[in-house]
N, C-alpha and C positions, 0 to 999 in steps of 0.2 A: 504494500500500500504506500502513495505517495503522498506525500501533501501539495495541494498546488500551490506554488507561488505567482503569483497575479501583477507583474511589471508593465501594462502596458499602459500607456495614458490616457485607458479608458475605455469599456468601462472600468472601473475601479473597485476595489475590494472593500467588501460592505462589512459595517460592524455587528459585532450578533445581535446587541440591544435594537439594532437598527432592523435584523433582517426578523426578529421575534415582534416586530412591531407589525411587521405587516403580516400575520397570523392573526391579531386582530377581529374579532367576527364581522363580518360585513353589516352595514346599519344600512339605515336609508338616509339618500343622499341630497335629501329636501328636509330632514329633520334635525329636531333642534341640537341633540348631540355634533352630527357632523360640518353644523354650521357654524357650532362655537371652537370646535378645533380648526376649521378653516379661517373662520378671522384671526384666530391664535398664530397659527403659521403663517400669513398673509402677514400679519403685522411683525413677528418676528424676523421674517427674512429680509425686512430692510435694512435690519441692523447688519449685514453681510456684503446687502448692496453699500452701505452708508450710504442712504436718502434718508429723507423724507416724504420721497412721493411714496405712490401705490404701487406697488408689484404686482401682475398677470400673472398668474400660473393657467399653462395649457399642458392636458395632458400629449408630449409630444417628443421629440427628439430636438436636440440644441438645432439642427439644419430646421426644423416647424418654428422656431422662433426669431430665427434670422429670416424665414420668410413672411411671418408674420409683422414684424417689425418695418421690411419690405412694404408690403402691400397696406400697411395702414399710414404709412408716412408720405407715401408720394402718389405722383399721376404718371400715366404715359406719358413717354417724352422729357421726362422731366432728366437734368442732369446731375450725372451723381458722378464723387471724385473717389477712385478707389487704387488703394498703394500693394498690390499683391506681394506676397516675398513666401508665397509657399501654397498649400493646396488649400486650406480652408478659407484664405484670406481672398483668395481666387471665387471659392464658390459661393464668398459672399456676392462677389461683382455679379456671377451669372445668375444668381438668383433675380438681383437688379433688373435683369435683361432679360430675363424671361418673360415678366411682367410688362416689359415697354421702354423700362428706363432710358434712356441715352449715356452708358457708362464709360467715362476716361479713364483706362487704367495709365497710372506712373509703374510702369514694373522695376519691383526693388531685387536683387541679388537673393537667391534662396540661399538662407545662412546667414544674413546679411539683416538689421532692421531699417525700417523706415526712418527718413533722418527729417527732424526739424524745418532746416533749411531745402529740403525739396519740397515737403507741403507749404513754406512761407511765398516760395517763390512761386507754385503753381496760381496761388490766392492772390499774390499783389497782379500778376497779370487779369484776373477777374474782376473788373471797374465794374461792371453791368450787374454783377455780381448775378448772375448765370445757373451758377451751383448750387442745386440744392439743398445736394449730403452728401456728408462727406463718412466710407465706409474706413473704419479700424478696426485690424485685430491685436487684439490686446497678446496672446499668447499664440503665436502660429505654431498649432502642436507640429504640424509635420517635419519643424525642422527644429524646434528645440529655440525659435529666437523670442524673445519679450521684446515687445514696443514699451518705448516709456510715453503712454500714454498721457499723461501729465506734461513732458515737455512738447508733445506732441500738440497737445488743444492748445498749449500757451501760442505756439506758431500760427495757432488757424486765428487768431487775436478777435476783431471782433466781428470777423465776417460771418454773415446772420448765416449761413449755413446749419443743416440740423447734424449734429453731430454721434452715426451709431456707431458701440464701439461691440463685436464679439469678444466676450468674455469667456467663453463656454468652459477652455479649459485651465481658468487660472481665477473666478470670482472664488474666494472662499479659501483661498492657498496665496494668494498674490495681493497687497495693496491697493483696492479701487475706489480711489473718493466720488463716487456716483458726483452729489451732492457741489462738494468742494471745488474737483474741476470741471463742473458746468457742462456735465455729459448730457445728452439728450436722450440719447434709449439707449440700454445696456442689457445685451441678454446672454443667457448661460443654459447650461444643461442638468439635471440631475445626476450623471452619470458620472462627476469627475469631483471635484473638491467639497462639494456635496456630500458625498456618502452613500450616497444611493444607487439602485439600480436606474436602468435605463427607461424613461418616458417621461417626464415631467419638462418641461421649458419653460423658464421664468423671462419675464420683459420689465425695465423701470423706464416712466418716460417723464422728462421733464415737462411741465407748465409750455414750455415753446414746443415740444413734439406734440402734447394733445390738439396745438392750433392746428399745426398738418394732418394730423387726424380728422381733422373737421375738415380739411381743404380737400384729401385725397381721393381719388377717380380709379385706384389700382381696384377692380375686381377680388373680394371678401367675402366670404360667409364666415365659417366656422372658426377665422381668424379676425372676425369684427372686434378691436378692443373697445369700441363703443358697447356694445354684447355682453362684454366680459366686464367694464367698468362697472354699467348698469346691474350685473350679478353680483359683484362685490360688494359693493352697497350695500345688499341681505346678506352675504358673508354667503354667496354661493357661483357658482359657473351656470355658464348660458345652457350647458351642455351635461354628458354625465361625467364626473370626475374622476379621475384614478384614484378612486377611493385608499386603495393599501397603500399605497405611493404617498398620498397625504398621512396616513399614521404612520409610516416610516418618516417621512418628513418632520413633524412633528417632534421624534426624539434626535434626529438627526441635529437639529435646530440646537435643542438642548445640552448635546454631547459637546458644539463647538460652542456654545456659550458656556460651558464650564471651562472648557479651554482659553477661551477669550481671541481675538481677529487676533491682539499684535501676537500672541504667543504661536496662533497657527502659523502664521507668516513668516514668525523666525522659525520655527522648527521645517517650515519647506526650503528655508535659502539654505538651514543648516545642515539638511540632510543632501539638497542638492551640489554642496560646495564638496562633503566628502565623500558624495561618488565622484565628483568632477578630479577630486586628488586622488581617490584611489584609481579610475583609469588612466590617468598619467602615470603615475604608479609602475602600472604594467606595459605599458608604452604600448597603450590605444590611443591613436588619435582624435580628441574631438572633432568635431565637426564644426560647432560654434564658438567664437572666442567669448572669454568670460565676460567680457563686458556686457554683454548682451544677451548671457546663456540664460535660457528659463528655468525659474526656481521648482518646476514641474514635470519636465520632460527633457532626457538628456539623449541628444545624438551621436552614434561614435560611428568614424568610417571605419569600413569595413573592404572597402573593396581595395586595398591593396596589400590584405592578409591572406597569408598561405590558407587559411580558413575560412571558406566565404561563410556558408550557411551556419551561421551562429546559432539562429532562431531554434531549429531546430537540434540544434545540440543543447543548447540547454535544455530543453524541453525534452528529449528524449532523456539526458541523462540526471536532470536534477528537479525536473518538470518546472522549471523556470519558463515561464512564456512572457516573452517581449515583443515589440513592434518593429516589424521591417519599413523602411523608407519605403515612399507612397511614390508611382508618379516616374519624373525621371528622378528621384533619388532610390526606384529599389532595386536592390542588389549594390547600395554602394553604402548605405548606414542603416545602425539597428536603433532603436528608439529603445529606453528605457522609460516609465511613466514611475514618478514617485510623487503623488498628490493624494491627496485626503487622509485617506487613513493607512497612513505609513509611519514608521519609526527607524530608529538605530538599526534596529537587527535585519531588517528590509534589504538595507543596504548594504552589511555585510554578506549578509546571504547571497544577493546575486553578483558583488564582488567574489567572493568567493567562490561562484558559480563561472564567472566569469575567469580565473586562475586558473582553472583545470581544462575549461573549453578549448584555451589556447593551448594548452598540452606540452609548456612548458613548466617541468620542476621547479628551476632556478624563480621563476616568477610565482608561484606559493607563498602566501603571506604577504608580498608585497601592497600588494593594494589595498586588503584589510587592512592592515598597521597603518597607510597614510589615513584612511580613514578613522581608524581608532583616536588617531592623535588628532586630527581635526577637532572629532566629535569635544576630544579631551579639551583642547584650545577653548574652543565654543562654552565650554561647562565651566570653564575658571575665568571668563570673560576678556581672552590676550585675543 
């Protein structure tokens, strides 16, 4: 018998408090028990976005809330600025485009983030001011890069653009001032720093995204936030709800509020900094330089090792299973996912998984020990 280990950036490995929640008996999803634990979770997951506004939850996949965010912001035609640097950040733009938009992509370097001064200078050439929204991803899982989102809007300055940023796989593991930097709609997934299994998609939209709401012409039903505001209101959805998903939600809520944001946030840079020491360690090359590496999801290349297929070597030999590169990166880097409900031992284990894959002796221990000593660093505050 094995144990599985669960590396990838998602879904993510769910806690038991979490997965005995949704065992739960089923109620009815007009009555007054599940309406009081829906306002309870509606109101609590703001404190995650840090808003103040309302939070959407649809039951859905993080791609149902980038589309829904999509189609209730804008009209045909309209133009939207979109900075690609990897696959998700791409299928934000196509999503745009499916619907009618008129999308400019600036395409960034995959590996690479979006830089400040390339969205300042797209903006100062827009006098007419043209653009309507402007698309970020906060954490492009496919390649391990973080946007600093923050410096990022400061550059969009005060061009009235609506500004969406995907979050999916970095709200709840990563610092996002919803609120602070003047985001416009931020949406995520159940599936990643959450805790949960997959179907849930949360949307927050600022005071300026509800006017485009009111303004937009993009074809809706079952993604009307007008729909879903108006069912919130009674603490309920237009539609029927993922009922288990919301009592799972519910303790999941609870587990990172005992935790508290800043403590999760340090415990992802710090667990992401000593696998990033431990594979240099063993002299795997990243893929992302550190400046810009996600505190979430780490990429190593892979294609110029005597040992391609990783994936599958862990996985047969230690049931470690990770994420191959998407796209044109597969076959040239593996993904490691470490978000939500991960720890220390997480990431010795697939260091240590990783020691034997390469099937060199002399490399044993190596990468463990950087990481042990990081961790050590980190705990006496050097």
């Amino acid at each position: 018998m094995k144990k599985h280990h669960l590396r990838i950036p998602g879904p993510t490995e769910v806690p038991d408090s979490v997965m005995r929640a949704m065992q739960t008996p089923m109620l009815n999803h007009r009555g007054e028990e599940f309406i009081s634990i829906f306002k309870q979770v509606s109101e609590e997951i703001k404190e995650v976005f840090q808003t103040q506004n309302d939070v959407l939850i649809f039951p859905s996949a993080g791609t149902g809330a980038m589309e829904a965010a999509i189609v209730n912001l804008f009209s045909p035609g309209d133009l939207i600025l979109s900075f690609p640097n990897g696959v998700f950040s791409e299928r934000f733009a196509q999503i745009a485009e499916s619907f009618g938009a008129n999308v400019e992509r600036i395409q960034v370097e995959w590996g690479k983030p979006v830089t400040p001064d390339t969205v300042r200078e797209r903006l100062t050439r827009d006098t007419n001011h043209e653009i309507k929204g402007i698309l970020f991803t906060h954490n492009e899982t496919s390649t391990g890069v973080l946007n600093d989102i923050k410096a990022l809007r400061e550059a969009v300055g005060n061009h009235p653009a609506v500004i969406l940023v995907d979050a999916i796989s970095s709200l709840g593991a990563v610092d996002l001032k919803t609120d602070e930097w003047n985001l416009d709609a931020v949406v995520t997934g159940s599936q990643k720093a959450l805790m949960l299994p997959p179907g849930l998609g949360f949307i927050s939209l600022s005071a300026k995204a509800w006017t485009m709401v009111e303004q937009s012409r993009m074809p809706k039903y079952y993604w009307d936030f007008r729909a879903a505001k108006k069912s919130l209101e009674k603490g309920q959805t237009p539609y029927t709800p993922a009922v288990s998903l919301i009592f799972a939600l519910k303790e999941s809520l609870e587990l990172m509020k005992k935790e508290g944001l800043p403590n999760i946030f340090k415990r992802h840079l710090m667990i992401s900094g000593a696998l990033r020491a431990g594979i240099k360690a063993i002299g795997m090359k990243l893929f992302v330089d550190d400046r810009w590496a996600s505190p979430t999801v780490t990429s190593i290349e892979i294609s110029g090792c005597e040992t391609q297929n990783f994936s599958k070597l862990l996985k047969n030999r230690f049931n470690i299973t990770v994420a191959g590169g998407q796209e044109k990166l597969k076959n040239k880097i593996m993904r490691i996912g470490h978000l939500g409900y991960v720890d220390k031992m997480d990431i010795i284990n697939v260091l240590a998984g990783l020691e034997m894959a390469l099937g060199d002796r002399n490399l044993y221990g190596k990468g463990v020990r950087e990481a042990e000593l990081f961790f050590e660093k980190g705990e006496m505050g050097q």
